[in-house]
The first five atom37 places (N, CA, C, CB, O) and aatype in JSON, in Angstrom:
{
  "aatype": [20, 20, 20, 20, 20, 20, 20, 20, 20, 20, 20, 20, 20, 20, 20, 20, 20, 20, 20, 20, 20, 20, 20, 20, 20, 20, 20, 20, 20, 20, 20, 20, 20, 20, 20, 20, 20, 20, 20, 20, 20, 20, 20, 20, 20, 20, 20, 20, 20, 20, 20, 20, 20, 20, 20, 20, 20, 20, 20, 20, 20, 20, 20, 20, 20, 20, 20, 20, 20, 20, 20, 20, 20, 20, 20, 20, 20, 20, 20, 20, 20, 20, 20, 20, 20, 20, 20, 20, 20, 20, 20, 20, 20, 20, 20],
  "atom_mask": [
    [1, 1, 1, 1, 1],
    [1, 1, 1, 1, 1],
    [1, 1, 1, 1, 1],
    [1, 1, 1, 1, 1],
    [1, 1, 1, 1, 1],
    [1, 1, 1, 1, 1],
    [1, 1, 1, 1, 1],
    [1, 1, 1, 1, 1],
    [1, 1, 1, 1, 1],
    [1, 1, 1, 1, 1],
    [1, 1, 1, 1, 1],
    [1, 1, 1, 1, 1],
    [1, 1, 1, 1, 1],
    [1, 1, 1, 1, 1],
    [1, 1, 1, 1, 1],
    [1, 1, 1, 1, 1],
    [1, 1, 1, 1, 1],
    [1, 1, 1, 1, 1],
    [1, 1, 1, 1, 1],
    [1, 1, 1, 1, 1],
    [1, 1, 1, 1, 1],
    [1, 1, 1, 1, 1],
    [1, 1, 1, 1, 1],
    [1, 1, 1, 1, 1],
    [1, 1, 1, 1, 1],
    [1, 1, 1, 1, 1],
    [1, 1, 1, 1, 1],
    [1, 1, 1, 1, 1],
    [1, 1, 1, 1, 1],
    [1, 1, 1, 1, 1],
    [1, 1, 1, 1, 1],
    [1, 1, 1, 1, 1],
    [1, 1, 1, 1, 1],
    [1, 1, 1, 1, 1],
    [1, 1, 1, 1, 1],
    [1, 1, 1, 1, 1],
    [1, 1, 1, 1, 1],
    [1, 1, 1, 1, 1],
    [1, 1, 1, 1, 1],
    [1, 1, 1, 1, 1],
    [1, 1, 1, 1, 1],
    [1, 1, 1, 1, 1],
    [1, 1, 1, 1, 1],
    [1, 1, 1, 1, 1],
    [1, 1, 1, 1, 1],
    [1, 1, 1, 1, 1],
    [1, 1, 1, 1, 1],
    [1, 1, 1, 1, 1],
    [1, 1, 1, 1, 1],
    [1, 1, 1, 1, 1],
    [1, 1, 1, 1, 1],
    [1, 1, 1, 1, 1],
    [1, 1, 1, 1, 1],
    [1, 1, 1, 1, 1],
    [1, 1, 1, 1, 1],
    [1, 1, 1, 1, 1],
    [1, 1, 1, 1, 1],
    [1, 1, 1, 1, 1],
    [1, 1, 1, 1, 1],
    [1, 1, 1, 1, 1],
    [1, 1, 1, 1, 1],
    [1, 1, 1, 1, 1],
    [1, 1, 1, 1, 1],
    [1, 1, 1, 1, 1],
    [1, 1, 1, 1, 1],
    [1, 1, 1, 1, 1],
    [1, 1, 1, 1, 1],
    [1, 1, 1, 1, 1],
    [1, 1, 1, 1, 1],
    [1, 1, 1, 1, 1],
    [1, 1, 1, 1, 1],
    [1, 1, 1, 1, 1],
    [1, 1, 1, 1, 1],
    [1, 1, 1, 1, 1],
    [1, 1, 1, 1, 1],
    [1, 1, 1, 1, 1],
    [1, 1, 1, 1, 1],
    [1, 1, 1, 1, 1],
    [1, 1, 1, 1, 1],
    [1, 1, 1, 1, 1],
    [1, 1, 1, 1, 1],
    [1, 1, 1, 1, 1],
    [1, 1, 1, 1, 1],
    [1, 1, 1, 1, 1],
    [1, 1, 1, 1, 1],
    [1, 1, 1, 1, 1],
    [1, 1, 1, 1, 1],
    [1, 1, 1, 1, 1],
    [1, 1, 1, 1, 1],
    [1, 1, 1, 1, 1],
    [1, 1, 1, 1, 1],
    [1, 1, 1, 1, 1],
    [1, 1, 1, 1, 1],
    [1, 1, 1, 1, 1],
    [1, 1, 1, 1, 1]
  ],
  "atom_positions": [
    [[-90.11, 124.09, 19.25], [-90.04, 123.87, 17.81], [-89.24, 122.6, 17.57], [-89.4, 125.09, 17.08], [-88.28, 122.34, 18.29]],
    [[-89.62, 121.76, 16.53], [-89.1, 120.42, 16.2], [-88.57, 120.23, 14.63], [-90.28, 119.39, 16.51], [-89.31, 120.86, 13.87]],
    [[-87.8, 119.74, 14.14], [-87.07, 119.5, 12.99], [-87.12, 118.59, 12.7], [-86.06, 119.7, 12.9], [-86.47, 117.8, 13.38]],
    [[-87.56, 118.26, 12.02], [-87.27, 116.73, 11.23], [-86.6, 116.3, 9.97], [-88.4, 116.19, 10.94], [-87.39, 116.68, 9.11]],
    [[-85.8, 115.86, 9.49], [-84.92, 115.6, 8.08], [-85.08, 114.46, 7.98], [-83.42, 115.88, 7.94], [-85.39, 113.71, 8.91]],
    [[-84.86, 114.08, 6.61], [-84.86, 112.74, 6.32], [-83.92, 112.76, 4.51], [-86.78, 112.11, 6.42], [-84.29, 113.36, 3.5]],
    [[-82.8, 111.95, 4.69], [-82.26, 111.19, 3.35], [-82.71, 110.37, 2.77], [-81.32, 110.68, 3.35], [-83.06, 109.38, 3.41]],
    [[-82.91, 110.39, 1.24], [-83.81, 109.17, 1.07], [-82.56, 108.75, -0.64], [-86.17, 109.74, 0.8], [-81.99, 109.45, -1.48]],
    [[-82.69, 107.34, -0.39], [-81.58, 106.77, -0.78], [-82.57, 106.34, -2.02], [-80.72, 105.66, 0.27], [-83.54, 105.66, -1.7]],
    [[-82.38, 106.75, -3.72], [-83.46, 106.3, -4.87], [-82.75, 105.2, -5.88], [-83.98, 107.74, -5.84], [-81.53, 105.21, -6.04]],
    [[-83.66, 104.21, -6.58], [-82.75, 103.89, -7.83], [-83.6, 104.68, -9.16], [-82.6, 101.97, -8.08], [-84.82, 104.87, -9.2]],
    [[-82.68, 105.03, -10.12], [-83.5, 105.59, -10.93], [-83.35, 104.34, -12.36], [-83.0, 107.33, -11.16], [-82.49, 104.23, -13.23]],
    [[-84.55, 103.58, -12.08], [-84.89, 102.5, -13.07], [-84.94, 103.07, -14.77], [-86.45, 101.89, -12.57], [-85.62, 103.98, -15.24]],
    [[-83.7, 101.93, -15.64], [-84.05, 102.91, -16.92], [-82.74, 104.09, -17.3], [-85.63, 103.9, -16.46], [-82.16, 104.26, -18.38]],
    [[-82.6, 104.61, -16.32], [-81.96, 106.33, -16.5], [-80.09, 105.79, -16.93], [-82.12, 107.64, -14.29], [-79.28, 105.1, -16.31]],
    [[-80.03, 106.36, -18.0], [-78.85, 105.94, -18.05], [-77.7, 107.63, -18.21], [-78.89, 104.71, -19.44], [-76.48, 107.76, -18.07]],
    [[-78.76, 108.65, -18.53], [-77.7, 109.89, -18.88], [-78.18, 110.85, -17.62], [-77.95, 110.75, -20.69], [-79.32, 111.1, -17.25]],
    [[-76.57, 111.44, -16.93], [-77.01, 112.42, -15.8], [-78.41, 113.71, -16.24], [-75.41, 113.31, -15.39], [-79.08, 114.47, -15.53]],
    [[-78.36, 113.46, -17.72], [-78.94, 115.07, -18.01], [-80.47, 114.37, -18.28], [-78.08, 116.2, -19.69], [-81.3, 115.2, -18.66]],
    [[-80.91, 113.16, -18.17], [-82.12, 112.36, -18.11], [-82.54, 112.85, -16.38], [-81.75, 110.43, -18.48], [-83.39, 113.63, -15.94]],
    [[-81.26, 111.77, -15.54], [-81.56, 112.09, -14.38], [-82.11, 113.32, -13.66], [-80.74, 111.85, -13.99], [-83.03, 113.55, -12.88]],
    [[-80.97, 114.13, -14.38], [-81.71, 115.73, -13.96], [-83.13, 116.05, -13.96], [-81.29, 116.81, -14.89], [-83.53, 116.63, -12.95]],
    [[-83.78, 115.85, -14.68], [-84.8, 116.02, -15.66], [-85.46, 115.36, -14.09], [-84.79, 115.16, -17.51], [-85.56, 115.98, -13.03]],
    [[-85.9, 113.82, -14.41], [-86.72, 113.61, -13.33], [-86.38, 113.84, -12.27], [-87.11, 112.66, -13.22], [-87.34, 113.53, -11.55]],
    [[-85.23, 114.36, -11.4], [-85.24, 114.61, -9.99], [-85.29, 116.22, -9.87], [-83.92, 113.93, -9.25], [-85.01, 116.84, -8.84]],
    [[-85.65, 116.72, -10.93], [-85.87, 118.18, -10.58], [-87.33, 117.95, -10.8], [-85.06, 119.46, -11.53], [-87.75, 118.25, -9.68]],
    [[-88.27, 117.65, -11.44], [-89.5, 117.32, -11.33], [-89.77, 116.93, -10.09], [-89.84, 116.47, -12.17], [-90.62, 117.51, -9.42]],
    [[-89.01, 115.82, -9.59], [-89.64, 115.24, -8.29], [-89.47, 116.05, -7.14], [-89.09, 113.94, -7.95], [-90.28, 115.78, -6.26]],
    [[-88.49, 117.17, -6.8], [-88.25, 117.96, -6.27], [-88.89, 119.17, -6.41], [-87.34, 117.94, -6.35], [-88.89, 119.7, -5.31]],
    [[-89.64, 120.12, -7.54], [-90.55, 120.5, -7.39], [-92.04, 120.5, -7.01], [-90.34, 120.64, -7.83], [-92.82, 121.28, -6.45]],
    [[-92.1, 119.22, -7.61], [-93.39, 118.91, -7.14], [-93.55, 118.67, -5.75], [-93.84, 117.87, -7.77], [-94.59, 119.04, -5.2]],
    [[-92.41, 117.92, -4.94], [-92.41, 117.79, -3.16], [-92.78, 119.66, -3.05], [-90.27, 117.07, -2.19], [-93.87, 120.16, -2.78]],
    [[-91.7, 120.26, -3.3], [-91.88, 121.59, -2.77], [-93.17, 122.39, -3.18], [-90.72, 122.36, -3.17], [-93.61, 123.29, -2.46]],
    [[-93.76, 122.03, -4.36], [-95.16, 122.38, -4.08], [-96.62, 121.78, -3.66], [-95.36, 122.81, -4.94], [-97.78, 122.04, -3.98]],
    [[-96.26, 121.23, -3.15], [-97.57, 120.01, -2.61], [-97.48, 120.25, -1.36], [-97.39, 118.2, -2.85], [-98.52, 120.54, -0.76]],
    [[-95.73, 120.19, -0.34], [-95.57, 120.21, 0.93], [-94.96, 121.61, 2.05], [-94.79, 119.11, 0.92], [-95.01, 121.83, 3.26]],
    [[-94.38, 122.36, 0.81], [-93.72, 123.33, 1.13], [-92.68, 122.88, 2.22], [-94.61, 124.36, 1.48], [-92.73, 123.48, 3.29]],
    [[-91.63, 121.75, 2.04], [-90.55, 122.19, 2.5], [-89.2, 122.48, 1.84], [-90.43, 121.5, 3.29], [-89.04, 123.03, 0.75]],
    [[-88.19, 122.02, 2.71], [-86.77, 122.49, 1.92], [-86.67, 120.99, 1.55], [-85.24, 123.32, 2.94], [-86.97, 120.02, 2.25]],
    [[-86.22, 121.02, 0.47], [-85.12, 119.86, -0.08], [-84.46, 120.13, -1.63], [-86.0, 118.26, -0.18], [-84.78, 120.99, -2.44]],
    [[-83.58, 119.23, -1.72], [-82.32, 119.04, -2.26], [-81.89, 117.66, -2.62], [-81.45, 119.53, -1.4], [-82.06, 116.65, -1.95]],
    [[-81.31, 117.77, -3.79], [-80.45, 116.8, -4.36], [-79.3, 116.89, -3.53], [-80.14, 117.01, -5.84], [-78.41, 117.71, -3.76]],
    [[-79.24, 115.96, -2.41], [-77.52, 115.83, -1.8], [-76.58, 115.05, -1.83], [-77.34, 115.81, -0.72], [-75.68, 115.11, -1.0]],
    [[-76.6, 114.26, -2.69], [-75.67, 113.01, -3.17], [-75.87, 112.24, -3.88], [-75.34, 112.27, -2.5], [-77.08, 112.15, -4.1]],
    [[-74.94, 111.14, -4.74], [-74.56, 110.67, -5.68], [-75.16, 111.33, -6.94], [-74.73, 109.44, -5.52], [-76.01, 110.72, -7.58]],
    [[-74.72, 112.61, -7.33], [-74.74, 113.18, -7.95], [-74.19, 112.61, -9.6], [-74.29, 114.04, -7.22], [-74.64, 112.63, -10.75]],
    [[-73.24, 112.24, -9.07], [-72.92, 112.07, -10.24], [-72.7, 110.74, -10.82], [-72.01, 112.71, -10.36], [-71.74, 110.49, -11.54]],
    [[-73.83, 109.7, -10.4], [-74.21, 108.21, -10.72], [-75.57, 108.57, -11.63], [-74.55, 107.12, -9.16], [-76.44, 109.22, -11.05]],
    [[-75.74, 108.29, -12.66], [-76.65, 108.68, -13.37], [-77.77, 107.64, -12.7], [-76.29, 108.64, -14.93], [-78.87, 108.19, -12.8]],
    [[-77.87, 106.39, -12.08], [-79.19, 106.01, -11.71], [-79.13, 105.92, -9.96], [-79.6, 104.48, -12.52], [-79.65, 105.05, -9.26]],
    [[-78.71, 106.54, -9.72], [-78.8, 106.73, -7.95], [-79.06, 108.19, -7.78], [-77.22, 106.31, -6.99], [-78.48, 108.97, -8.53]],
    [[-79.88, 108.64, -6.86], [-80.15, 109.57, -5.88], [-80.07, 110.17, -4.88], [-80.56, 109.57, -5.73], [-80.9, 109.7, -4.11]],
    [[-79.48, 111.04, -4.37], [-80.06, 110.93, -2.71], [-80.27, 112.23, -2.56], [-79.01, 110.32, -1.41], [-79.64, 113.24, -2.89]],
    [[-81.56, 112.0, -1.86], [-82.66, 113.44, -1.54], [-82.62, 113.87, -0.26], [-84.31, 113.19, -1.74], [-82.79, 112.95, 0.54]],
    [[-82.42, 115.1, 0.29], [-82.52, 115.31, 1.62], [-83.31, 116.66, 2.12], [-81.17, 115.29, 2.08], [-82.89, 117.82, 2.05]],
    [[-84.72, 116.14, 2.71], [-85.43, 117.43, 3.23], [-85.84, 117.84, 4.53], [-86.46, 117.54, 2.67], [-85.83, 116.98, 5.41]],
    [[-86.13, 118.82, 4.76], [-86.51, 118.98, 6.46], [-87.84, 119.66, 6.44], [-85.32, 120.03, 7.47], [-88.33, 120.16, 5.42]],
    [[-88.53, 119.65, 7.92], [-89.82, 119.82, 7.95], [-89.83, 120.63, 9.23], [-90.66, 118.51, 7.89], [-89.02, 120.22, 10.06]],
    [[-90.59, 121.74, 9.61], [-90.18, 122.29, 11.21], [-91.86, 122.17, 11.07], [-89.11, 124.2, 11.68], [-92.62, 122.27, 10.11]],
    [[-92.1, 121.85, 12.89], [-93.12, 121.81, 13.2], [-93.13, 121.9, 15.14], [-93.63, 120.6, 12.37], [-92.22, 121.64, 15.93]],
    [[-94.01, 122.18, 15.29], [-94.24, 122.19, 17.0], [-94.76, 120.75, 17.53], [-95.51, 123.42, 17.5], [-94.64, 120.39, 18.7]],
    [[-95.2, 120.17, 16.75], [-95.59, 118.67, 17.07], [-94.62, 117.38, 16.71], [-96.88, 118.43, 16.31], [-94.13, 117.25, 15.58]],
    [[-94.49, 116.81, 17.34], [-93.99, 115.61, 16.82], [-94.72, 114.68, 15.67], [-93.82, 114.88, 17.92], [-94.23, 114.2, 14.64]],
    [[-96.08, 114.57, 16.2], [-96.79, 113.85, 15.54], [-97.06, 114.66, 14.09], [-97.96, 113.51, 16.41], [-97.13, 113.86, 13.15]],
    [[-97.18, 115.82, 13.78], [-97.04, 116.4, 12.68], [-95.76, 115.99, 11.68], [-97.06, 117.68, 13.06], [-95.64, 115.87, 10.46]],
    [[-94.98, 115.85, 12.68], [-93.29, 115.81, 11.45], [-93.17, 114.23, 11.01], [-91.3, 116.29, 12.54], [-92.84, 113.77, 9.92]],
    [[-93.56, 113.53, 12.29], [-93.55, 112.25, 11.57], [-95.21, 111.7, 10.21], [-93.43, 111.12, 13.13], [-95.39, 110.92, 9.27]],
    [[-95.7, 112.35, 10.7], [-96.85, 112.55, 9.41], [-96.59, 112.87, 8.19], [-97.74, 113.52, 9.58], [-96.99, 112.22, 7.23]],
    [[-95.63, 114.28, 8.09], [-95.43, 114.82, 6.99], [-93.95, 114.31, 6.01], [-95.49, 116.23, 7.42], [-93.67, 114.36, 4.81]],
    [[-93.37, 113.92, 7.06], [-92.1, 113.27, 6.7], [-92.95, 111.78, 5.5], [-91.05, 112.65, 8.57], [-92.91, 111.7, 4.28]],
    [[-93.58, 110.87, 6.44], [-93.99, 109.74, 5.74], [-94.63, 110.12, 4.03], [-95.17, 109.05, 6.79], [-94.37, 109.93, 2.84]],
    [[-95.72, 110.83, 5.01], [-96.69, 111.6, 3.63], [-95.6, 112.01, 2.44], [-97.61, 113.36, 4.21], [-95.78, 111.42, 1.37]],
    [[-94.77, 112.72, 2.48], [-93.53, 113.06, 1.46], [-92.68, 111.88, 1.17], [-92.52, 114.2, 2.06], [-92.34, 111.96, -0.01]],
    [[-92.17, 110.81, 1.73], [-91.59, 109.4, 1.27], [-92.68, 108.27, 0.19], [-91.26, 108.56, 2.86], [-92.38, 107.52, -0.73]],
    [[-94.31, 108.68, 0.96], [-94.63, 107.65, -0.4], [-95.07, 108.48, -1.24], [-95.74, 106.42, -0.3], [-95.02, 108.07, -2.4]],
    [[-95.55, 109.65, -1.06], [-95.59, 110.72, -2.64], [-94.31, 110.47, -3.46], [-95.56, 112.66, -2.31], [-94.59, 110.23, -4.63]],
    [[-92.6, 110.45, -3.12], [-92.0, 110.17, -3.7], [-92.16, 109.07, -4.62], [-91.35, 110.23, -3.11], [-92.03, 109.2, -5.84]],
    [[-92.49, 107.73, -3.92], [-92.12, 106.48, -4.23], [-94.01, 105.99, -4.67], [-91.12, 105.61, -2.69], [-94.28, 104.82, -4.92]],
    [[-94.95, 106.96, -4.67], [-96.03, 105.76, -5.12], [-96.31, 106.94, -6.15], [-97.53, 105.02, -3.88], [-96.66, 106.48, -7.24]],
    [[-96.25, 108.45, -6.13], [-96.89, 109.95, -6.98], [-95.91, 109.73, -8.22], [-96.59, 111.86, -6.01], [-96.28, 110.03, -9.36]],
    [[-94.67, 109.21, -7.96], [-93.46, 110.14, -8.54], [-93.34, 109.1, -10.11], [-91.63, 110.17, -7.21], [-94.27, 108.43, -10.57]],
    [[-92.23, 109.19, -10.58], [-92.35, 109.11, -11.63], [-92.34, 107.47, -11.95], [-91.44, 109.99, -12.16], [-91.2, 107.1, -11.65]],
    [[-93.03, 106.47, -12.39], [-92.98, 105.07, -12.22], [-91.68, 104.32, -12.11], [-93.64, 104.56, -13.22], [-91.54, 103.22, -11.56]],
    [[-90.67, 105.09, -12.73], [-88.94, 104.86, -12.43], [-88.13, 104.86, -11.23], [-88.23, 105.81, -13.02], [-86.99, 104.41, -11.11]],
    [[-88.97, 105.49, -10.21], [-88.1, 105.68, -8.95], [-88.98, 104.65, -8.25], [-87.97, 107.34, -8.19], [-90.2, 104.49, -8.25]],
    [[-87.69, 103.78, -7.44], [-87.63, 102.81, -6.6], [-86.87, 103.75, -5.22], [-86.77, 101.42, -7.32], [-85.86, 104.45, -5.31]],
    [[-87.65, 103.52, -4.08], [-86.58, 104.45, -2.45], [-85.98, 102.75, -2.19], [-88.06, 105.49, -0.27], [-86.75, 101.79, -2.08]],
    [[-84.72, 102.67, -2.14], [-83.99, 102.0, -1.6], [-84.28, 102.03, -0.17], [-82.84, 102.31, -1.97], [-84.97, 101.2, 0.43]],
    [[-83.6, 103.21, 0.42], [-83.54, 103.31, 1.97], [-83.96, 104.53, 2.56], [-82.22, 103.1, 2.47], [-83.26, 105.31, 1.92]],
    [[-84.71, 105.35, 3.45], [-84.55, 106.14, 4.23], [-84.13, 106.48, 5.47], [-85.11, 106.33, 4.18], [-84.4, 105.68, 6.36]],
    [[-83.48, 107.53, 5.78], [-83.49, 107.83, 7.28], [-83.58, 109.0, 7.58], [-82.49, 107.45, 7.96], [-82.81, 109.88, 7.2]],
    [[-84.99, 109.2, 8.65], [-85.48, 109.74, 8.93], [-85.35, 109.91, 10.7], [-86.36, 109.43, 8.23], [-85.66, 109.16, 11.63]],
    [[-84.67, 111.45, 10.65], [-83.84, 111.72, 12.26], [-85.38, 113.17, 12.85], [-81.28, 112.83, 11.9], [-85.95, 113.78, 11.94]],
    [[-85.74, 113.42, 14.17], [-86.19, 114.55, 14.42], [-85.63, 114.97, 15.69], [-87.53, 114.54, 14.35], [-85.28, 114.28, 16.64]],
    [[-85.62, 116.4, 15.53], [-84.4, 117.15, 16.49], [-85.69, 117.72, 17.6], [-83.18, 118.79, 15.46], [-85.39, 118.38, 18.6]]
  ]
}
């Protein structure tokens, strides 16, 4: 069995109130979890109203699966998601 996680570092273009922010990163976070079914989470800079950071994991028996699904979930973020989010940076680790 294989694990894969990945942090993904956002700007949120525009967003100036945390309770805006909320709004679209709980959207964007449901929608990952129903399209891909994995785990993720809001795990940092919480409390910068236009920064993000998202962190999810993926278990799979393949390698080539996790790095598939990992990608597949980074540009759904950044090309599906809401025209406001810019991904700064990712990193993407598999165990």
């Amino acid at each position: 069995m294989l694990i894969g996680s990945c942090l993904v570092d956002m700007r949120l273009k525009g967003v100036k109130t945390l309770k805006n922010k909320r709004s679209i990163i709980k959207k964007l976070i449901n929608r990952i979890k129903k399209n891909f079914n994995v785990a993720i989470a809001e795990v940092g800079k919480q409390d910068i109203s236009d920064r993000a950071e998202i962190g999810f994991t993926v278990v799979s028996t393949e390698r080539s699966h996790l790095d598939s699904q990992i990608d597949n979930i980074i540009n759904d973020m950044e090309y599906f998601g809401q025209p406001d989010i810019e991904i700064i940076n990712f990193d993407k680790e598999i165990y």
